[in-house]
N, C-alpha and C positions, 0 to 999 in steps of 0.2 A: 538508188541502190538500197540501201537501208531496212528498215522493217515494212514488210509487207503488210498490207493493213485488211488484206480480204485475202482468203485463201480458198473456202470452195464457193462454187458460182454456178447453179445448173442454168440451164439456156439452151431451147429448144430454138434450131438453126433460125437466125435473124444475121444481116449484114445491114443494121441499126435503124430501124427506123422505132421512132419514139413514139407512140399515140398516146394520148390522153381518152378512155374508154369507157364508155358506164356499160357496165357490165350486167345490165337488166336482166336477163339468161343469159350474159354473156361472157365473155373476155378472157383473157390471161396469158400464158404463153411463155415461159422462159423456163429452165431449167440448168445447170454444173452439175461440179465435181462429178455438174455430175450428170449430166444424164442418164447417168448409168444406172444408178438406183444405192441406195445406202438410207439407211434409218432406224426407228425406237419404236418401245413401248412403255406403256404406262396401264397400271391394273386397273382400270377405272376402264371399262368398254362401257360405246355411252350412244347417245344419242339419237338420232333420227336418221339413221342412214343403213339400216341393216333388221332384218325383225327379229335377230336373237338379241335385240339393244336391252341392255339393263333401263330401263326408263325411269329409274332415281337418279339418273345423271344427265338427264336430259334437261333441255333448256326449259328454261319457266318462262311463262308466257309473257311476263314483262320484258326477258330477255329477247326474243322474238318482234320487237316495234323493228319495224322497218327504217332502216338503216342504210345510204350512201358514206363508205369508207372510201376517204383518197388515198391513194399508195405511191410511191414512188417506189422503182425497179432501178437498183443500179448497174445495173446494165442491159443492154442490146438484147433486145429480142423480136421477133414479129409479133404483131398484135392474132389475138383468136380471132374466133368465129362469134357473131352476134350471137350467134344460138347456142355455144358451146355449153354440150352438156353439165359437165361440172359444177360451172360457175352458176349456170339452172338452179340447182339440185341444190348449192348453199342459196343460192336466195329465196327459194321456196319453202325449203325448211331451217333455214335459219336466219331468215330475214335480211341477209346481207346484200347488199349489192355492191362490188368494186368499182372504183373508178382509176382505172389502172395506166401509169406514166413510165414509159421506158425510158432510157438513156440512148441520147444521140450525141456523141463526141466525146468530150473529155468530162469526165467524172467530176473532178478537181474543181474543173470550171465551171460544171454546171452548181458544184454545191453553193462556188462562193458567190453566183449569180441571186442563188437562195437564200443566203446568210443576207449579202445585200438588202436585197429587198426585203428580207424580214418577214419571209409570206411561207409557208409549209404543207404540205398534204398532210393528212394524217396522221397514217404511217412511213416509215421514212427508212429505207435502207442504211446500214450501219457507218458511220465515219467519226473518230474521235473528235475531229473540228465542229460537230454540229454541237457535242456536248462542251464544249471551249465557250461554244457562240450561243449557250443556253435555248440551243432549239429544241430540245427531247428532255421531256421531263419524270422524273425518277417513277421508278414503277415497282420497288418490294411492296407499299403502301397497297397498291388494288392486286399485285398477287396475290397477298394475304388476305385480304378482304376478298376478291371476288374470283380466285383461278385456282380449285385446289388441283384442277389436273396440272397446272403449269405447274406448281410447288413443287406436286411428286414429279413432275419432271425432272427439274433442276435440282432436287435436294442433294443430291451426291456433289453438286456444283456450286451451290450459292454463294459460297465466299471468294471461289474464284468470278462471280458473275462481275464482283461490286468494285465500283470505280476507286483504283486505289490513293485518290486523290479526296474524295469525299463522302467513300463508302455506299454511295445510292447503284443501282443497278438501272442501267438507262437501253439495255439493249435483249433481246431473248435471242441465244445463239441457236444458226438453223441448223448445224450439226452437231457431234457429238458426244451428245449425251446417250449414253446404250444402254442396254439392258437386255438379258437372259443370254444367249448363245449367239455367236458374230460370224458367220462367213464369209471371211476376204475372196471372196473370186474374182475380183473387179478391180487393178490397180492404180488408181485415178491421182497420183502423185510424182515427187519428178523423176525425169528420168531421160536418159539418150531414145529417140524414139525411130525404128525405121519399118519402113513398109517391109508387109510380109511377104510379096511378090519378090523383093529383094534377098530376101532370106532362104526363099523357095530355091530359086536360081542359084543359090553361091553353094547349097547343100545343107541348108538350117546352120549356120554356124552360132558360134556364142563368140560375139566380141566382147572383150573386158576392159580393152585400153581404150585408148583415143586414135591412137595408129591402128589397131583392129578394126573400130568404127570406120574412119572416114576411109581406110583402104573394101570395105565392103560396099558401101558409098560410091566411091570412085570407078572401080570395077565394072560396076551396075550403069553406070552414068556411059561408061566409054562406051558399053554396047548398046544402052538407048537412050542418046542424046534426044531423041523427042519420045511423046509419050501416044499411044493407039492414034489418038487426035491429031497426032499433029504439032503438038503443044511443045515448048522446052523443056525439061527436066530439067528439077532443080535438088539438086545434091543435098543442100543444108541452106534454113536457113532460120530466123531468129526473131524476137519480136519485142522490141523498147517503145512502146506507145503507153502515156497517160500512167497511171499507177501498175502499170503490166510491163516493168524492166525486167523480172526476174527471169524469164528466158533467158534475157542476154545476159543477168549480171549470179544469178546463184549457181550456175554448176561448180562453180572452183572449191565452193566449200563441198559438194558432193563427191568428188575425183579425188577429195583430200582424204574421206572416208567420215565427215561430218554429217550430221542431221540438218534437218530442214531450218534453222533458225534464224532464214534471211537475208541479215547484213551483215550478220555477225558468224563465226564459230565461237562454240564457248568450250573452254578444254579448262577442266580441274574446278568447274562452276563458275570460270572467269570469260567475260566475251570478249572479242577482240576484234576489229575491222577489217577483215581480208583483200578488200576491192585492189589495193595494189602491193597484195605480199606475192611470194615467188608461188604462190599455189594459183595464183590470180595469173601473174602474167605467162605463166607455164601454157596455160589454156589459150588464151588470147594470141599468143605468138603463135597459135598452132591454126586459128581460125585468120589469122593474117598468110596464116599457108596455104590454107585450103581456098582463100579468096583469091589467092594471086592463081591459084591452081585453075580459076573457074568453078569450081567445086560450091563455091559459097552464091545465095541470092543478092544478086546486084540490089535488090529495092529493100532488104531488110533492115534499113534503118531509116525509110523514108515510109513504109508500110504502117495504117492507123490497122486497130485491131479487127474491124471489120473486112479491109482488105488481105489482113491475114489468114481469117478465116475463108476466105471464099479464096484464095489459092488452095490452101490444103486441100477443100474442095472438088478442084479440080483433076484432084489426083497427080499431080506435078512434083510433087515436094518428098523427095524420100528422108530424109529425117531433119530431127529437130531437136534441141534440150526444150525438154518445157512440162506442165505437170499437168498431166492428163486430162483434167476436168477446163482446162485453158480453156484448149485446142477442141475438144469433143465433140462441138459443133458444126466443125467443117467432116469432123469423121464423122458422125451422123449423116450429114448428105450424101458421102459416099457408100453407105450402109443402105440408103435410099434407094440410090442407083443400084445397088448391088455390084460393087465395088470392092469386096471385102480384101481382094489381095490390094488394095492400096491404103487400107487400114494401117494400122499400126502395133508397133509389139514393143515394149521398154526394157530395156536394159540399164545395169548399175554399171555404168564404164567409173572405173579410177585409176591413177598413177598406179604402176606396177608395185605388187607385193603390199597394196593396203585393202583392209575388208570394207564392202559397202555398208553404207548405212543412209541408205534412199529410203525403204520402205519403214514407217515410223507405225507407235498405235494410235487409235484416233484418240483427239482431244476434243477438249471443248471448244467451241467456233468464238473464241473470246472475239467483240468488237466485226459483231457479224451479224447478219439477221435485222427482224426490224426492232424498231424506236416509236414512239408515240409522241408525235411534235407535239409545244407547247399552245398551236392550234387549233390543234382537235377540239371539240365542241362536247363532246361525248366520251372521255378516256374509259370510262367507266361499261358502259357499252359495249367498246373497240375489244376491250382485255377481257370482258366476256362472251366474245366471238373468238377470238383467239381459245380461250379456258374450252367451247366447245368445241374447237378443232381439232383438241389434243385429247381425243378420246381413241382407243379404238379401232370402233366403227367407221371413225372421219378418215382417220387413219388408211385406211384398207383402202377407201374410195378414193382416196387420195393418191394413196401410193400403187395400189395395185387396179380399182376401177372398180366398176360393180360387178359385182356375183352373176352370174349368167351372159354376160356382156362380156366383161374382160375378164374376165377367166373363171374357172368352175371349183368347186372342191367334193372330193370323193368320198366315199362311209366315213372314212377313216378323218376327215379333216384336211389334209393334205390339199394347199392352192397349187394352181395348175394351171397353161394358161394350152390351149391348140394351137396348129402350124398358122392357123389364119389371124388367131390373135394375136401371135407374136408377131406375124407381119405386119400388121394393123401399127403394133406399139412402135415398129422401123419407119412408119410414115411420117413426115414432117406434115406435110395437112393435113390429116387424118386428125394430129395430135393436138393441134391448133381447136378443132373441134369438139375433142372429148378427151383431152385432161388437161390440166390445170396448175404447167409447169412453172411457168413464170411467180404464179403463189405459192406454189409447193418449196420453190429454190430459195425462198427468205423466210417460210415460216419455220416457227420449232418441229419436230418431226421426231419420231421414232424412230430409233436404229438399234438392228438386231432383231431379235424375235418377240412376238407376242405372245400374251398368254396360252393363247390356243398351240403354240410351238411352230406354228408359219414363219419364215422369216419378213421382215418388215419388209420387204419391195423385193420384186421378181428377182432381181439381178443377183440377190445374194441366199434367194433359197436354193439349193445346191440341187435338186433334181432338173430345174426351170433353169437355171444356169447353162446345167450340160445340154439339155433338151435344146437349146435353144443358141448353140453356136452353131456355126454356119460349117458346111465341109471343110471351107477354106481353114476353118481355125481350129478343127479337128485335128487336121493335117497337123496344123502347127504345135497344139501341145502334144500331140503323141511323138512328133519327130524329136522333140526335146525331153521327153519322160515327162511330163508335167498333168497338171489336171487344171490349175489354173493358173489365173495369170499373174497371181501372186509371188507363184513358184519359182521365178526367174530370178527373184532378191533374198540376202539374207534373212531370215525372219527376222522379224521387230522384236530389241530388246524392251525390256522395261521403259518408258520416258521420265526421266530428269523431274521432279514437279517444279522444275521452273520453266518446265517445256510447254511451246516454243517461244521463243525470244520476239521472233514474228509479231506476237500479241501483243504487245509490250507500246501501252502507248506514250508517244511523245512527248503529247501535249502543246498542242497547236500554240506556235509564238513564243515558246520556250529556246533556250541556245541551242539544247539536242533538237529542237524540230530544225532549224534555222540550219544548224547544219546537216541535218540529212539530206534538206533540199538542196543545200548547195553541194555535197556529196554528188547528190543524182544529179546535179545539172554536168557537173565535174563528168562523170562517168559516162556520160551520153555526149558532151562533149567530145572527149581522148577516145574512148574506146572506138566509136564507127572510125575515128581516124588513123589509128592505130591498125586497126582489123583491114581497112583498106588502104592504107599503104605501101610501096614497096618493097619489099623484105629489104632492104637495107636503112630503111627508115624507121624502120620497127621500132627498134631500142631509142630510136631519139624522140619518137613521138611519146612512147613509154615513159622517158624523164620529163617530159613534158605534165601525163598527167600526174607522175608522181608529185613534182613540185606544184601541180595544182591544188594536191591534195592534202600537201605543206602545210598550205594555206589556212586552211580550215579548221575548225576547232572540233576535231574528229574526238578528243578527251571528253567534249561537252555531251556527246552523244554515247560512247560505250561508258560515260561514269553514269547515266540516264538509263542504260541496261543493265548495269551491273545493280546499282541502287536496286532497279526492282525485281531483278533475280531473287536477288539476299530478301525483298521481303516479300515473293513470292515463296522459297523457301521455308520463312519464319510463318508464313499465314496461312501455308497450305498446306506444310505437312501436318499427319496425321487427321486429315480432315476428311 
């Protein structure tokens, strides 16, 4: 339950297989938050990948010795194409070559597998235990010396970057950091999520509650217990595997009208542990309803996350709590298929008569992105590959592709992509071969617009946007008054600069880590029990976790949040 320690995660559709890659022209593949598209700029256009390149920011040719970088991906993806263009195009003009390792199983496990043996790639996707177990070592030292583009990345950010345990910066967050003018079209955060075919059929409603929800839900369910296929329909269902509880465990603070801050709500700048207050088991006793009803997936607590994505997939699943960029993956397959009415649409359900507060402003990806093991052979090097990434030019081909290829731009400047290349960008092999999502989902990146006034990736320059939703979802914002998908939630107030909590790490083998884990063990314990037992057992399995949760030294943990509240407060305002 606790603080969530990775928040966005693109990943272009994999159901796990891990490859270790040398990426000779080749490799990559994953993609979160996002598939969708979100990112930055930085004034510095540069390098070798565009011929309006300012070429004083181009690599020197010492920069340029050829180069095998190991990567580790923290999560699930399919491996690319030998040939894939991209990863081409950085080794050819930037002398890199990846050797790229996904994730097969448990995260968790595989780190301590690594910490164990004491052995590292490279670069190393984000986890505060590696910096515990002195695997990644501090990097302000060669941004300063060798990345001005990284600098002017992060300078709005640096004090929030640095470990607030030793002040060194060990990690480059993949989101973020913005700059010039931001278009939400795209709501990749949490929320009640249901197929728009379900919506279609009821008359476009807007649920608010929970009783709205799952009676919309239900409805849908009585008249098609199976789906075109053949398949069963599944009502609702939820996803507690490896560091991915939050489906199951944070909606109670969103229904209560809280932001996103994990384990905790924090009201009047103080955090406090929800998992078994009345806002907590309000929820749970209502998902103990809908299970007894039939209504809930029988396998959702027995489901690892790659089997959850390849249900959503199948189109079976009409809703879910969970934040966008999760799940994306299996709705991308059905985007494939051409499946759109089994997509999905988010709604801010809460307890009656309270106002949502789901949709938040982006922050910084603290304790996200890669790390540079103590390993690496070459840091120096590595952070000057990275320092030309963040131009731009890299930018553009990164985010958007190449100029005549994936999409064109008119007199006027204006990127732009045609009906074939945005069908192109819906392909799951296609993408495997010509971009370079699985790199693009942990590097730093730009978000917002760039110089030239494009925004930083298709998805959120607002002509490319509308161009490029499907009839199905034309239907859907016009039948709601909307224009995007943003529209559906309160606007984002200001964020807390203590915001979010989420970030906040524990510090592996401390009494707050110690009890988080026992927290989550606690909660994945009672809760599936609870949620699947008989409604008259409810309330007794209930005091059951309550008094599990007795147990625990739950003080050691929110005094661990609160602590660095107060001196995120004191270090970040006015900064």
């Amino acid at each position: 339950m606790g603080v969530v320690t990775r928040k966005k995660l693109w990943g272009s559709l994999s159901l796990g297989l891990a490859l270790s890659l040398a990426l000779a022209g080749c490799s990559g593949g994953s993609g979160d938050n996002n598939s969708s598209d979100s990112k930055e700029t930085t004034t510095n256009e540069a390098s070798s990948s565009s011929n309006d390149s300012d070429t004083s920011t181009a690599p020197a040719a010492d920069d340029l010795k050829p180069i095998t970088i190991s990567a580790f991906i923290g999560s699930p993806n399919q491996a690319p194409t030998a040939d894939n263009r991209i990863y081409k195009k950085i080794k050819d003009e930037l002398g890199v070559t990846l050797n790229m390792e996904f994730l097969v199983g448990d995260l968790q496990q595989k780190l301590g597998v690594m910490i164990a043996g004491g052995e590292y790639p490279d670069l190393i996707t984000a986890d505060p235990k590696l910096v515990t177990a002195k695997a990644v070592i501090p990097l302000e030292d060669l941004i300063e010396k060798y990345a001005p583009n990284l600098k002017e990345h992060y300078a709005a950010y640096w004090n929030r970057m640095k470990d607030s345990s030793d002040g060194h910066i060990y990690w480059l967050p993949n989101y973020g950091a913005y700059t010039g003018e931001t278009h939400s079209n795209v709501y990749q955060g949490p929320a009640f999520w249901v197929q728009k075919k379900v919506l279609k059929e009821a008359g476009f409603p807007t649920p608010k509650t929970l009783e709205d929800y799952f009676k919309l839900i239900s409805d849908y369910e009585a008249k098609h217990p199976t789906t075109e296929d053949g398949q069963p329909t599944i009502g609702f269902t939820t996803l507690a595997y490896d560091w991915r509880t939050f489906p199951l465990t944070n909606a109670p603070e969103h229904l209560s009208g809280h932001a996103n801050d994990g384990g905790v709500v924090v009201d009047n700048g103080v955090a406090k542990v929800f998992a078994t207050e009345d806002m907590s088991k309000t929820y749970y006793k209502k998902l103990n309803e809908i299970y007894n009803q039939g209504l809930m997936d029988k396998e959702a607590f027995v489901q690892n996350y790659d089997q959850y994505l390849a249900k959503i997939a199948t189109g079976r699943v009409l809703g879910m709590f969970d934040q966008h960029w999760n799940f994306q993956q299996g709705e991308n397959e059905l985007i494939t298929q051409n499946k759109i009415g089994d997509t999905y649409v988010a709604f801010p359900l809460t307890y009656d008569g309270v106002t949502d507060h789901y949709y938040d402003r982006g922050v910084i990806n603290l304790n996200n992105g890669f790390g540079i093991s103590k390993d690496a052979k070459d840091p120096e090097r590595i952070i000057k590959f990275l320092n030309d990434i963040m131009t731009e030019d890299w930018q553009k081909t990164l985010q958007w592709g190449e100029e005549g290829v994936d999409y064109q731009k008119d007199a006027s400047g204006k990127f732009s992509r045609t009906p074939e290349q945005r069908k192109q960008q819906e392909d799951t092999t296609w993408k495997l071969a010509n971009k370079a999502e699985a790199l693009l989902g942990y590097l730093p990146k730009m978000e917002g617009t760039y110089s030239d006034g494009n925004a930083t990736d298709a998805g959120s320059q607002p002509e490319e946007f509308y161009a490029n939703l499907k009839p199905e979802d034309r239907e859907i914002l016009d039948a709601y008054k909307h224009t995007t998908w943003t529209d559906f939630f309160t606007p984002a107030p200001e964020n807390p600069v203590y915001y979010p909590a989420w970030q906040i790490d524990l510090v592996d083998g401390s009494d707050a880590s110690v009890a988080n884990k026992q927290m989550t063990d606690a909660t994945l314990k009672f809760l599936p029990k609870a949620i699947m037992s008989s409604g008259d057992k409810f309330d007794s399995v209930w005091d059951e976790y309550v008094n599990a949760y007795s147990k625990i030294n739950v003080k050691a943990y929110e005094d661990r949040i609160n602590e660095q509240i107060q001196w995120r407060i004191q270090n970040w305002t006015s900064k």
